[in-house]
N, C-alpha and C positions, 0 to 999 in steps of 0.2 A: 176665144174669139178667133174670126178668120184672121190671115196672115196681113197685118192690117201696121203700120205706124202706131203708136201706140206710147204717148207722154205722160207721165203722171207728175203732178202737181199739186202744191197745195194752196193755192190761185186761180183764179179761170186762165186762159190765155188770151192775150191783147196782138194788137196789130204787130210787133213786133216779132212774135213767133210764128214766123214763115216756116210752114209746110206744105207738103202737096196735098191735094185734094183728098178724102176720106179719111185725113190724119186723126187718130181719138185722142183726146186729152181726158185723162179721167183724174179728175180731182176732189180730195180728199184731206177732211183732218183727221191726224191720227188718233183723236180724242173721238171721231164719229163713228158710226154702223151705217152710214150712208155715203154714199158721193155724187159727185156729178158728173154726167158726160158731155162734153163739149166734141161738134164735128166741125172741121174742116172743110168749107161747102165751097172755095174759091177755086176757080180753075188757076187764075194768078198767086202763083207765092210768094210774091213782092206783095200784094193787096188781099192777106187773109181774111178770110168772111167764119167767124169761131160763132158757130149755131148752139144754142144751149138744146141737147138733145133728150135732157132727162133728168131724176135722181133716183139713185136706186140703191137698195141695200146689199151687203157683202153677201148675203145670205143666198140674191137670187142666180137661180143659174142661169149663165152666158150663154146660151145659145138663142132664148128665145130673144135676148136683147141684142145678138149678132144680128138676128135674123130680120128684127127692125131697122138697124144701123145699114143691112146692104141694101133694104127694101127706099128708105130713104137716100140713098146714094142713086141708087139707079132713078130713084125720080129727080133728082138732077140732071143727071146726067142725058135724058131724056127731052128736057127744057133749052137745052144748049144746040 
């Protein structure tokens, strides 16, 4: 993935995990072949906005799902 923040977890993340904007949280149980990605859509890191962006398998490759993670980013960032 591009050079990106980037949390793993095995919880989604809640208001309390302040990061900057386009931060990924990809969470997982170690018992699964899937997980989930959460983004980081808040401009504020005191008031995280944690968007559920997906579920995906270990399997597929990161590029095409980078490639939606910037494409969703920049449409933020475009709204602001």
């Amino acid at each position: 993935m591009e050079s990106r923040n980037i949390l793993i977890r095995r919880s989604q993340p809640t208001e309390f995990d302040q990061h900057p904007y386009g931060t990924i949280c990809k969470v997982s149980d170690h018992h699964m072949s899937t997980y989930d990605l959460f983004l980081q859509v808040s401009d504020n890191m005191d008031e995280p906005n944690w968007e559920l962006f997906g579920n995906f398998t270990f399997s597929e490759s990161e590029e095409p799902i980078d490639q939606l993670i910037s494409a969703r980013l920049r449409k933020g960032m475009h709204y602001d």
